[in-house]
N, C-alpha and C positions, 0 to 999 in steps of 0.2 A: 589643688586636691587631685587626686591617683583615681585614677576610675581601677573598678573591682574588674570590669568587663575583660582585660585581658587574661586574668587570672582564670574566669568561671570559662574563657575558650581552652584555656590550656586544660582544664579537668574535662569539659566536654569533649575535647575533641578527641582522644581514643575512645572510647565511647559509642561516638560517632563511624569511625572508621569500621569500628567491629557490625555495625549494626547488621542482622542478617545471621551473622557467623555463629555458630553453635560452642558457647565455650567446653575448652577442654577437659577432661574427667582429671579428676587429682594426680596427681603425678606421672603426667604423659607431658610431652610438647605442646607448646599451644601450636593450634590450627591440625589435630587428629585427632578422632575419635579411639572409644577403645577396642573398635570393630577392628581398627588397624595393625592391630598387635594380638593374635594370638594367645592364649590363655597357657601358661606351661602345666604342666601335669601337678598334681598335690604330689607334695614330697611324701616318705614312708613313714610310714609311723615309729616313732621312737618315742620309748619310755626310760623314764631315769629313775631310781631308786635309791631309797637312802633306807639304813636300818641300823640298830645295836649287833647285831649277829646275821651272819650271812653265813649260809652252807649251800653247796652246789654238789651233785651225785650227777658225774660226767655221764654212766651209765644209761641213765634216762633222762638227763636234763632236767631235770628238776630243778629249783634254788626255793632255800626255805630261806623266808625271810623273818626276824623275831625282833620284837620291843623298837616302838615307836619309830615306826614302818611308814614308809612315804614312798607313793608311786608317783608322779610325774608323768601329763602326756601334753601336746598344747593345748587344749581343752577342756582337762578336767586333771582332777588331783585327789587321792585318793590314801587316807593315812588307814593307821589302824596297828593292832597290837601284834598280829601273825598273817602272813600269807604264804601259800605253798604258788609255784609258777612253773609251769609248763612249760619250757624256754624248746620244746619239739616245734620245729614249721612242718608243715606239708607241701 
């Protein structure tokens, strides 16, 4: 009969090796924190759009948007039947 014992050292033993060591945050290297890598800037904001009718007056930047109207940003979504948009920055 096979003893279990060799088996239950091979799951223990990493385990064992780490003990101490602070596991690694999701998708870094093991053996670094996330202190170790700088955080990069949030990207810009972009919005996408979707509509039946699209008018744009170069003029002042405007875009009028009409009939089943969808804004798009990464965190939020925004339909609706009309919007007028300010496409001016400062």
């Amino acid at each position: 009969m096979k003893s279990a014992l060799p088996a239950l050292l091979l799951l223990l033993l990493p385990a064992a090796l780490c003990l101490g060591a602070e596991p690694a945050p999701a998708g870094l290297p093991a053996g670094t924190t996330g202190q170790d890598y700088p955080l990069p800037e949030a990207p810009a904001t972009r919005v996408t759009y979707a509509a039946d009718h699209f008018e744009y007056d170069e003029s002042s930047a405007v875009m009028h948007l009409k009939g089943r109207v969808l804004l798009k940003e990464s965190t939020w979504t925004v339909r609706g039947e009309e919007f007028w948009i300010n496409g001016e920055t400062h």
